[in-house]
C-alpha positions in Angstrom: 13.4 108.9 45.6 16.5 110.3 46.3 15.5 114.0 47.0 15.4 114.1 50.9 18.7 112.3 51.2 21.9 114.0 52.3 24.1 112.8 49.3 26.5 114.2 46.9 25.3 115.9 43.8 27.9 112.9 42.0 26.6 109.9 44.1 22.7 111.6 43.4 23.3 111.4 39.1 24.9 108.0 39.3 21.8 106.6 41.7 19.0 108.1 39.4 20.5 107.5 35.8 20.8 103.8 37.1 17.3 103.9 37.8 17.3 104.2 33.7 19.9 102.7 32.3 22.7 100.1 33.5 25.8 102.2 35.0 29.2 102.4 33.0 32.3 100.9 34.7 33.7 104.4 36.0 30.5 105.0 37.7 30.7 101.5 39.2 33.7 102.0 40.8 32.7 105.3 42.1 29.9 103.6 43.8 32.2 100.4 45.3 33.8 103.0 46.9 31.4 104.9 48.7 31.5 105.6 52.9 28.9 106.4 55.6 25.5 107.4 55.0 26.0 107.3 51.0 26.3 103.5 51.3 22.4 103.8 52.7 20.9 105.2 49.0 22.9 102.9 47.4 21.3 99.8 48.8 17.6 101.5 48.7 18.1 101.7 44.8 19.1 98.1 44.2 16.4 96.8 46.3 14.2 99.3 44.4 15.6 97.6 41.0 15.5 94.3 42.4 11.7 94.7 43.1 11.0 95.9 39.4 12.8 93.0 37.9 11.9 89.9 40.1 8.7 90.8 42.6 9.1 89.7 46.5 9.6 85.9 45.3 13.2 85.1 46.8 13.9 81.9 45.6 16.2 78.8 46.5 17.0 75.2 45.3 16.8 72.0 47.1 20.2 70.3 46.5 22.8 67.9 47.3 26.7 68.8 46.6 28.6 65.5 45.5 32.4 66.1 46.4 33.7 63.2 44.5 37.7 64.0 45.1 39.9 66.6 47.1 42.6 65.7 44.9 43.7 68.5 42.9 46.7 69.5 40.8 45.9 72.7 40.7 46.7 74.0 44.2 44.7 77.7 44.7 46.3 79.9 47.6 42.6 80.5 48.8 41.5 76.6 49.1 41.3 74.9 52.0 40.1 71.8 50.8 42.2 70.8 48.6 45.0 67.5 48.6 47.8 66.4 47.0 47.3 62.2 45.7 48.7 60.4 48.9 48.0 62.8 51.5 46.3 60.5 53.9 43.0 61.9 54.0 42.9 62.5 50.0 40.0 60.9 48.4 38.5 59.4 45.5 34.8 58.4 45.7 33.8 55.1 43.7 30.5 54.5 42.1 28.9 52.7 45.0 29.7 55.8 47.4 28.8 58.3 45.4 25.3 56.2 44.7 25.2 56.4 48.5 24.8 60.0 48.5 22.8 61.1 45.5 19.7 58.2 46.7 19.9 59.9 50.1 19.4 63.1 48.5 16.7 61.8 45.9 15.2 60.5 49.0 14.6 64.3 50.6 13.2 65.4 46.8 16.4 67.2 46.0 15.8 69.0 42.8 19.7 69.0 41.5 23.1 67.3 41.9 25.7 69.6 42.0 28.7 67.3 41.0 32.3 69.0 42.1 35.4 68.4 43.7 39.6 68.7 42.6 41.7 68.8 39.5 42.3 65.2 39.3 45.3 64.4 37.0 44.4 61.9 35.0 40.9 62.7 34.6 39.4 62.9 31.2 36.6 63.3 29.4 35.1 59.5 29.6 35.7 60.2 33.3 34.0 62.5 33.7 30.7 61.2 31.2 31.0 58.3 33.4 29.8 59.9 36.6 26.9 61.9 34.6 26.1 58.8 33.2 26.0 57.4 36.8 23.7 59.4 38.2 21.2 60.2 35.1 20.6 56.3 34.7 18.9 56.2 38.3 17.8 59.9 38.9 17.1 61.6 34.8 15.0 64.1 36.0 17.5 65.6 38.8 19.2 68.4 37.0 23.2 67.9 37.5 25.1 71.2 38.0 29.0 69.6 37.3 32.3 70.7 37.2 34.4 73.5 36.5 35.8 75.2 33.3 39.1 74.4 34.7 38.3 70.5 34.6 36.9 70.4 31.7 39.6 71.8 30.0 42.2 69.6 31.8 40.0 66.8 31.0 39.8 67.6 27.1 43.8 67.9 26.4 44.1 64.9 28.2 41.7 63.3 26.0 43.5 65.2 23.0 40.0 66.2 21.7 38.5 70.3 21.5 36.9 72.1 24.0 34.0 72.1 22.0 33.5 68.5 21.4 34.2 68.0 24.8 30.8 70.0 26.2 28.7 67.9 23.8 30.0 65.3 25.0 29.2 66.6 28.5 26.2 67.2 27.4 25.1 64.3 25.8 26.0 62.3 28.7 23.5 64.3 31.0 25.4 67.6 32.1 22.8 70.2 32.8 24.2 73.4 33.9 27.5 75.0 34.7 28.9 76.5 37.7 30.8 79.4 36.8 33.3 78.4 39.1 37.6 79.0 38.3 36.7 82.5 37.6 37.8 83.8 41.1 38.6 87.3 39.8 39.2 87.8 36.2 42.2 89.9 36.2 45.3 88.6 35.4 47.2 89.9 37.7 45.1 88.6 40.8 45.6 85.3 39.2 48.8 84.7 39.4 49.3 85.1 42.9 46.2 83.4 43.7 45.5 80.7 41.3 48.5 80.9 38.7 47.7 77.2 37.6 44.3 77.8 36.3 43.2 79.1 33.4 43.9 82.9 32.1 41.0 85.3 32.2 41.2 85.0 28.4 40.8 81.0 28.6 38.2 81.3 30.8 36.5 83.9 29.0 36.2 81.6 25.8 35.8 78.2 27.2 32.2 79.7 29.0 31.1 81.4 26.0 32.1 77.8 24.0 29.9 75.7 27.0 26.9 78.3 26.5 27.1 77.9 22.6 27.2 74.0 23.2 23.9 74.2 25.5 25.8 74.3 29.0 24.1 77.3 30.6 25.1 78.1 34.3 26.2 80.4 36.8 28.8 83.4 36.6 30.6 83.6 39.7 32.9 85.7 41.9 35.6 85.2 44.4 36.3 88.3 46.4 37.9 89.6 49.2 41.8 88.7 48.9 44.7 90.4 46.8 42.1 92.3 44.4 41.3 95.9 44.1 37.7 97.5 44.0 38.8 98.7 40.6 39.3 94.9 39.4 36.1 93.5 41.2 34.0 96.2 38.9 36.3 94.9 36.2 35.3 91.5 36.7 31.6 92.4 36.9 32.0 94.2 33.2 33.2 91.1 31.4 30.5 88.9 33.0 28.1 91.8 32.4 29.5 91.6 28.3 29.7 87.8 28.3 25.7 88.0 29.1 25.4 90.0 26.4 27.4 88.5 23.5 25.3 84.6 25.0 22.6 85.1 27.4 24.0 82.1 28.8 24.3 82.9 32.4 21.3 82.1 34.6 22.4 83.8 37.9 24.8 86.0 39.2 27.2 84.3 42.9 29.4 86.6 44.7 31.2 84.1 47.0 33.8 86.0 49.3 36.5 84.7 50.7 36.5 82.6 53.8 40.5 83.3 54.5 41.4 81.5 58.2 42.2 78.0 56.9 43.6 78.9 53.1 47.0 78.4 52.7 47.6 82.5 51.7 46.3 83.5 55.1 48.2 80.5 57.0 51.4 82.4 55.1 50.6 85.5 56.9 51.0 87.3 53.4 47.7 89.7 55.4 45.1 89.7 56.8 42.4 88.7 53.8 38.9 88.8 53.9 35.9 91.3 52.9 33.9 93.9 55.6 30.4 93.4 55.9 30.1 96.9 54.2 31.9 95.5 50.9 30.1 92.8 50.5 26.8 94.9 50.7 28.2 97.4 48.3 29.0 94.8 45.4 25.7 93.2 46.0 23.9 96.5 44.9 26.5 97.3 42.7 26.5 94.4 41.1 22.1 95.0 40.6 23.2 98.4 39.4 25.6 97.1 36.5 23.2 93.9 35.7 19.6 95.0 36.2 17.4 92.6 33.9 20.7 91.1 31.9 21.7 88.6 34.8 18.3 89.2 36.7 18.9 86.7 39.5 21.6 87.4 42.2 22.5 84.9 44.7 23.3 85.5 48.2 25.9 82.4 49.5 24.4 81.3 53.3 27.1 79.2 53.7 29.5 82.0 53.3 27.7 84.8 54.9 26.3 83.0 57.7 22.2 82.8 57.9 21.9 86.2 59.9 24.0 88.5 57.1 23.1 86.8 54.1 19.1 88.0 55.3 20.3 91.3 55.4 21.6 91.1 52.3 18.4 90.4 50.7 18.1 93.8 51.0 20.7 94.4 49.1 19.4 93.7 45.2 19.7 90.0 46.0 17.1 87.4 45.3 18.6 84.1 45.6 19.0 82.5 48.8 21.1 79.5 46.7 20.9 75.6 47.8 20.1 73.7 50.6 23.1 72.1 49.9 23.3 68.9 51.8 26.8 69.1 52.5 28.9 71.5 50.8 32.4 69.8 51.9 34.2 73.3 50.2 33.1 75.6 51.7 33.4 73.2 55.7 36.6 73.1 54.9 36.8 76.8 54.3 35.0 77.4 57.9 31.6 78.0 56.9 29.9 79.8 59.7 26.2 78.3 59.9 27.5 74.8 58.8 27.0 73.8 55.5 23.5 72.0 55.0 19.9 73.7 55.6 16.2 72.6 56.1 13.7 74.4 53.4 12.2 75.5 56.4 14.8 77.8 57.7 15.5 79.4 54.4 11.6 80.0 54.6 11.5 81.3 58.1 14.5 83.7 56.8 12.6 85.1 53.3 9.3 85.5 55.1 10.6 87.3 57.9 11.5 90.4 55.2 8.0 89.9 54.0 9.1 88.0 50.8 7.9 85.0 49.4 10.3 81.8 49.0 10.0 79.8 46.3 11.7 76.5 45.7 13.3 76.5 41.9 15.2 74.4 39.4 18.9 74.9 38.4 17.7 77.4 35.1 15.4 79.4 37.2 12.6 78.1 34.6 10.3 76.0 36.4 9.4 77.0 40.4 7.5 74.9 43.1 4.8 75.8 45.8 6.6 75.5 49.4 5.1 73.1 51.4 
């Protein structure tokens, strides 16, 4: 397929072996690093591979975030949400508000709660089974999408019990997937000037392959578009790409980059942060390219891209559009440029306008819905 195009004989035997065979990390990051017309092949081959692996469906989920704090101890240079405890507009939902929310959402036949919000200090474990508890007594069959490794491993020292014991728990008390959020970019040396309070790419490394041993699938995600290199984005793909393979735990793949104009690095004029439109296209394919069938599902963030871009980049080895989202508070904060909640119908108008077909899914990509 790539015989009447004007590339390099280098580009050329990286694009057809990965027609074959996932691509090794060198090749990866000879690929994220590609300029002009080569960029063109590169995206034609992870749409090709995108098409072998998952068909034309493009599919989404019908949800409803639940931001229940934006107090967090663990102050990230790229959040703009969140607030230290007696800033006057932290906050701290109670049951009665958060109830508020999640029946409004049941109401417009969400299919999961995605329960998130700050590093509270003095939250633990029974905290936290509290609010799953919460919302499975009225709504069990709404899958809950909760937390963050980060939390959870705040929440178990503070409860002086193991990590392990702590997911069961989790799980036990209704927890059905989790976000792979806290990974940002897992390289050292990006997190500690971005996020030096969270957990270490070795920590985080362990505590997802502990939550997907305890039954806690979920997402693997990435942050992009600050202080890291292309070198360590295609470093960061690799470990998800041999997490997936020592688990199997990881149901989709979310490259979320980074919405700089209202996080405090970018207010500190340390530069001027934030991904090209090119970049994010290129670790979308290359991304396909690494993964193929082992994370077969890539997601393409709306609320980050904007509804115009993140079309486009269904062309780009994607096949997620994500969540309707019904108020993803995050991301506003961050300056989200299409707003931050979405009617079924528009993500449909936007999948069947590249001739795809959108289907509505649940959180584990294992049961799918007829559009109405």
């Amino acid at each position: 397929m790539l015989k009447n195009l004007a590339i390099s004989p280098q580009t050329e035997r990286i694009l057809n072996k990965s027609l074959d065979e996932e691509i090794c990390v060198e090749d990866a990051k000879y690929l994220m690093n590609l300029k002009g017309s080569e960029i063109y092949p590169l995206l034609s081959v992870a749409d090709k591979l995108r098409e072998e692996i998952v068909g034309n469906d493009v599919t989404f989920i019908n949800n409803c975030n639940i931001n229940f704090t934006n107090i967090c101890t663990v102050r990230c240079g790229f959040c703009a949400f969140g607030r230290d405890v007696g800033d006057k507009d932290a906050y701290i939902l109670d049951d009665e508000a958060i109830l508020s929310k999640v029946r409004y959402a049941a109401s417009r036949n969400v299919r999961e709660f995605t329960l998130m919000g700050g590093v509270l200090p003095d939250a633990d474990i029974e905290y936290y089974e509290h609010l799953l508890t919460l919302l499975k007594s009225e709504f069990p069959k709404i899958d809950i999408h909760g937390f963050s490794p980060t939390m959870i491993n705040d929440a178990s020292k503070i409860s002086e019990i193991e990590i392990e014991d702590a997911f069961k728990r989790l799980k036990n008390a209704g927890l059905d997937t989790l976000p792979g959020t806290a990974a940002e970019i897992l390289v050292d040396r990006t997190r500690e000037i971005i996020c030096p309070q969270k957990v270490s790419t070795q920590e985080w490394i362990d505590i997802i392959k502990i939550a997907q041993e305890c039954g806690c699938k979920g997402s693997a995600t990435m942050m992009y578009g600050h202080v890291e290199t292309l070198d360590e984005r295609v470093e960061h793909l690799d470990i998800l790409r041999q997490i997936q393979k020592d688990t199997g735990g990881f149901t989709e793949f979310i490259p979320m980059t980074f919405m700089p104009v209202y996080s405090p690095i970018f207010l500190q004029g340390q530069r001027d942060f934030g991904a090209t439109g090119v970049d994010d296209l290129k670790l979308y394919a290359v991304s396909r390219l690494m993964f193929k069938d082992l994370i077969p599902n890539i997601q393409v963030s709306w609320v980050k891209m904007g509804f115009k871009f993140a079309q486009v980049s269904l062309l780009a080895g994607t096949n997620d559009l994500g969540g309707t989202l019904g108020g993803d508070e995050l991301s506003e904060a961050s300056g989200a440029p299409d707003g931050v909640d979405v009617e079924i119908s528009k993500l449909c108008s936007l999948i069947q306008d590249l001739g795809r077909n959108p289907i509505e899914r649940n959180s584990t990509y294992t049961e799918f819905y007829p559009v109405i």
